[in-house]
C-alpha positions in Angstrom: 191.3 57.7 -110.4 191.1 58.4 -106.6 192.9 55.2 -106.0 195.9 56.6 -108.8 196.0 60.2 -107.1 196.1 58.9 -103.7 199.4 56.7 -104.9 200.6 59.8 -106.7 200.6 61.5 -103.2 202.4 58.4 -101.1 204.9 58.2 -103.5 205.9 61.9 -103.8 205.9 61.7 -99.4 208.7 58.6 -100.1 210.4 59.9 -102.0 210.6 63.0 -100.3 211.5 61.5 -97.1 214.4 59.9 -98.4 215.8 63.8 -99.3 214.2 64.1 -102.8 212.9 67.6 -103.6 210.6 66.3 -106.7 210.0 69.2 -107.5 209.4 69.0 -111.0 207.6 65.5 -110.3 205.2 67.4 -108.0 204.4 69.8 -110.7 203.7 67.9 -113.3 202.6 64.3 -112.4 199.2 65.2 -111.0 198.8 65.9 -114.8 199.5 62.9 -116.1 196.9 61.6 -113.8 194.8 63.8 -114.6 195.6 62.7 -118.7 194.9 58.9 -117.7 191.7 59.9 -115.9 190.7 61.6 -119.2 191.4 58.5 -121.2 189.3 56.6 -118.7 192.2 54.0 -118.1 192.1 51.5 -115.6 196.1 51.6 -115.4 199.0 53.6 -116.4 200.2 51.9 -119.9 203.3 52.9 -121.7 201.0 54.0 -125.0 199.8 56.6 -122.3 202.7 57.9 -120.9 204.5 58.3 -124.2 201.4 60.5 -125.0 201.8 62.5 -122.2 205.0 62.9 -122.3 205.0 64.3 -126.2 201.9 66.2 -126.2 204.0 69.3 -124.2 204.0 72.4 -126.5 207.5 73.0 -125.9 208.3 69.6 -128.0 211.9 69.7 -127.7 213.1 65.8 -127.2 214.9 66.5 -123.9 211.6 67.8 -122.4 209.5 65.0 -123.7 212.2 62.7 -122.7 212.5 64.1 -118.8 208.4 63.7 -118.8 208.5 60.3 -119.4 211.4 59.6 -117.3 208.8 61.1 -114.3 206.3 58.5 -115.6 208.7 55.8 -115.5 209.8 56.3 -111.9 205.7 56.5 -110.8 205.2 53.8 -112.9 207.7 51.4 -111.2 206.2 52.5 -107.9 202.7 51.9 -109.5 203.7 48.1 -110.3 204.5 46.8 -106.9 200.8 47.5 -106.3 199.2 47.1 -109.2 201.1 44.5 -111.8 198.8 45.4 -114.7 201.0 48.6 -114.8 202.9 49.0 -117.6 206.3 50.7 -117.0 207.9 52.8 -120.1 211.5 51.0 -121.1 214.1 54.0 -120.6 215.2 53.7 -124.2 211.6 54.9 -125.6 212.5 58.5 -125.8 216.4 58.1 -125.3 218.0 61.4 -125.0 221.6 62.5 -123.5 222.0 64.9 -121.2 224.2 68.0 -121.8 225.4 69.9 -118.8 225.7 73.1 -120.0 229.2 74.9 -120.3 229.1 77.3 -117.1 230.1 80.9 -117.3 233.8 81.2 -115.4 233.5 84.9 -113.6 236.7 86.5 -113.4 237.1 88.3 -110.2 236.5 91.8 -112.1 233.4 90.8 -112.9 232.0 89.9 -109.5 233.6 93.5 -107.9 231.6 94.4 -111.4 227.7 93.3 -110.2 228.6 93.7 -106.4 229.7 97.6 -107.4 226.2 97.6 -109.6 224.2 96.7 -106.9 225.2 99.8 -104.8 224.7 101.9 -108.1 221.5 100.6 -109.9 219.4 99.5 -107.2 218.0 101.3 -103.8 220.6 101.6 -101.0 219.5 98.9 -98.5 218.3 96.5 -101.2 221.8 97.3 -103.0 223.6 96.1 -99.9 221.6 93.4 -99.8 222.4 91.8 -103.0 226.4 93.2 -102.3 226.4 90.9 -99.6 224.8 88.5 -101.0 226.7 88.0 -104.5 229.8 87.9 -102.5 229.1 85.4 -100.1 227.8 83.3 -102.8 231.3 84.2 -105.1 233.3 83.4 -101.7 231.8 80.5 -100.7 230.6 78.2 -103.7 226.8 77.6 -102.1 224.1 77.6 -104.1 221.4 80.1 -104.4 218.7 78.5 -102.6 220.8 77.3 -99.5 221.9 80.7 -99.2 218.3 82.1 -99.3 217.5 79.7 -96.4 220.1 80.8 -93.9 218.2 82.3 -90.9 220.4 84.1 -88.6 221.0 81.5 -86.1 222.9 79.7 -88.5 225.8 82.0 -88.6 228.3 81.1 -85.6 230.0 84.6 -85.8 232.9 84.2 -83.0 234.1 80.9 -85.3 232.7 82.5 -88.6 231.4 79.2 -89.7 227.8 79.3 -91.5 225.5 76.0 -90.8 224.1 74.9 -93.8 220.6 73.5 -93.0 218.5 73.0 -96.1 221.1 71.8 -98.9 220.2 69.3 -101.5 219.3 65.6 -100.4 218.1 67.3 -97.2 221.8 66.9 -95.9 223.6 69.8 -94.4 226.8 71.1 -93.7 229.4 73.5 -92.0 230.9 76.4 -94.3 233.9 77.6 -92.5 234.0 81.8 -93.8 236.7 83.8 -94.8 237.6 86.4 -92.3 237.0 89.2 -94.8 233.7 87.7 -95.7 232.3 87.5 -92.1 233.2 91.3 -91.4 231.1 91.7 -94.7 228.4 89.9 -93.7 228.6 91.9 -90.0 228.5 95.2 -91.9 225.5 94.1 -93.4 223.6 92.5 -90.6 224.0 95.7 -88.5 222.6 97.6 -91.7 219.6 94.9 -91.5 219.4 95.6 -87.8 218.8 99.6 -88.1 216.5 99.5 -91.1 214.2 96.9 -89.2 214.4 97.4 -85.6 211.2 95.0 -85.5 212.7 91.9 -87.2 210.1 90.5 -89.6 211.5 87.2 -90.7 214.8 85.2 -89.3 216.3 85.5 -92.3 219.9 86.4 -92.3 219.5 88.3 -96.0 216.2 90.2 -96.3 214.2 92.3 -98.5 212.9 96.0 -98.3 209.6 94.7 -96.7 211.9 93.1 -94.2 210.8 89.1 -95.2 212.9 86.4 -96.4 214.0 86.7 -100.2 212.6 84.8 -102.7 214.5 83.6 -105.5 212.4 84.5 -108.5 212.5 87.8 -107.5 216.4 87.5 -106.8 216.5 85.8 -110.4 214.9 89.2 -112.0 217.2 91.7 -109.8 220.3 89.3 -111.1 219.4 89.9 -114.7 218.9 93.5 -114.2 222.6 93.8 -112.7 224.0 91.6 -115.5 223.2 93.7 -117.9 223.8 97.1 -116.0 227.2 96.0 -115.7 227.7 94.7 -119.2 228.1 91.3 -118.7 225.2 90.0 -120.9 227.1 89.2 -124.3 229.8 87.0 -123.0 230.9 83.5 -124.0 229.7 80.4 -124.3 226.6 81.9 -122.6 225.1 84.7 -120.8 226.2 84.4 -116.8 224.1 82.6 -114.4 223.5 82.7 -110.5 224.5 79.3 -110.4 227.6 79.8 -112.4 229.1 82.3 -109.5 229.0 78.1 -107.8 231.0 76.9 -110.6 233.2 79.8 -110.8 234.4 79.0 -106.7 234.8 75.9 -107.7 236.9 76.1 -110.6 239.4 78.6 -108.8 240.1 76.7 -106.4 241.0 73.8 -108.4 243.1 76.3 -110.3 244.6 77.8 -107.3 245.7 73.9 -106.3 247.1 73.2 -109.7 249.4 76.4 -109.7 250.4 75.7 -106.1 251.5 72.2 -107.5 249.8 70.1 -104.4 247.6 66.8 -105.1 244.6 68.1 -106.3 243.2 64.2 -106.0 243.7 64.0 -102.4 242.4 67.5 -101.7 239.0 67.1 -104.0 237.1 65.4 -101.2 237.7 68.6 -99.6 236.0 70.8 -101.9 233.4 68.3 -102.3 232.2 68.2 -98.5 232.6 71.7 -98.8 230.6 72.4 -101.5 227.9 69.6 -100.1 228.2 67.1 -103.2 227.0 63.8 -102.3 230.6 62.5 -103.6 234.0 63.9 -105.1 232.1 62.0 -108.5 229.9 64.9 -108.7 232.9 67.9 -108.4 235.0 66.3 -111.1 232.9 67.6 -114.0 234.5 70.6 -112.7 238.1 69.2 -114.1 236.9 69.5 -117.8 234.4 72.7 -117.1 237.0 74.8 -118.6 239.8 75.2 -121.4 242.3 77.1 -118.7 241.8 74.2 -116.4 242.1 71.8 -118.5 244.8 73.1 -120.3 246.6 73.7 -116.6 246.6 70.4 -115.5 247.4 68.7 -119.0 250.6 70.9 -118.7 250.9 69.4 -114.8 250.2 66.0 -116.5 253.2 66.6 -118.9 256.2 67.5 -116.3 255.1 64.4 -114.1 255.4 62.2 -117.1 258.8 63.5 -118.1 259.9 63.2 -114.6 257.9 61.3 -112.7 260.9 61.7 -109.7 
């Protein structure tokens, strides 16, 4: 059992340290050790791990389907040590995974939540969450990266933000628009007077002065969604994340009305949004009807004169 754990532990630090968050894997895998301790197994077998991974009390067969696929990558890592390991075949619990349709914000309803945080929460914690909503409306990065930025990373004089601690442990340079840097002046200096005695290096802090943590970012975003009556909107309710998708998705817009070569310029987009490859920004082509519908039209005049 020590032996297993001990492997558990080496194989979470590779894969780690080849810019793997594992997250989930670091949550739950010690429990499936745990199970095959219980069992009093001398290896992991795939009777085991299909045990595991359906004995959740959520039971839904994407859940039970993303355990085992944790298994199965242990497993494999397991087997170059130990050969008596059994590793689950991938098309045990075969399930496909549906991205789910992202909520497009409409410019009306970002002014919407960034006017609701000066309204429904406390005045320095409401500029706070302005600020923060719009740089991550302006700018496409996700939630976490932008929770990371310490105030070293933001070059003011070129008004470029440095992007340390973005997926795959890669980072990046996010050149700012000139109306989003003075934004995010008006708030530092705001930061500045309420905390004369900085308490974190955080660029966006909270009323205690420390670094904000996205839970509790999570809870205040709820609270302004439905303050400002966006919770009843289709397909789905809106999302942090989906202010990412939103950027995204206007910009491709904004290139398909301006009639350049949206091919050639996605590899922009994708470097700036920090996607490992343009691959992983063209879901964004078929995220929504009005884009699709936009470059089907675009599609249509080439074909009838392709000149």
């Amino acid at each position: 059992m020590t032996r297993l754990r001990s492997l558990l532990q080496q194989y979470l630090h590779v894969r780690r340290a080849l810019g793997y968050k594992l997250e989930r894997a670091g949550r739950l895998l010690p429990g499936f050790v745990t199970f095959v301790h219980q069992a009093r197994a001398p290896v992991i077998t795939t009777a085991l791990a299909l045990a595991w991974a359906t004995q959740s009390p959520r039971g839904t067969p994407g859940w039970a389907a993303a355990r085992l696929s944790l298994v199965r990558g242990f497993a494999a890592y397991v087997h170059a040590r130990d050969p008596r390991t059994e590793i689950p075949p991938a098309t045990l619990l075969p399930h496909t995974r549906r991205r789910a349709t992202p909520y497009l914000y409409s410019p009306a309803d970002v002014r919407a939540l960034m006017d609701t945080a000066l309204t429904a929460l406390a005045p320095f914690k409401g500029a706070t969450y302005r600020t923060l909503l719009g740089l991550l409306a302006t700018t496409g990065l996700r939630v976490g990266e932008a929770l990371a930025l310490d105030d070293g990373d933001w070059d003011v004089a070129a008004d470029v933000l440095r992007v340390r601690h973005a997926k795959f442990g890669k980072s990046r340079q996010v050149p700012l628009h000139a109306s989003t840097g003075a934004a995010l002046t008006a708030y530092r200096r705001l930061r500045d007077r309420t905390f004369r005695a900085p308490r974190s290096p955080s660029l966006f802090v909270s009323r205690a002065g420390t670094r904000l943590l996205y839970k509790n970012v999570h809870v205040t975003f709820l609270h302004l969604v439905r303050t400002a009556g966006l919770v009843d909107r289709p397909p789905r309710r809106p999302r942090l994340h989906d202010l990412r998708h939103s950027f995204a998705m206007h910009t491709l817009l904004a290139w398909y009305h301006a009639g350049v070569d949206v091919e050639a310029r996605l590899p922009w987009l994708s470097t700036y949004l920090g996607h490992v490859g343009p691959a992983s920004t063209y879901w964004y082509l078929t995220a929504t009807p009005e884009l699709v519908t936009v470059a089907h039209r675009r599609l249509e005049r080439f074909l009838e004169d392709p000149s």
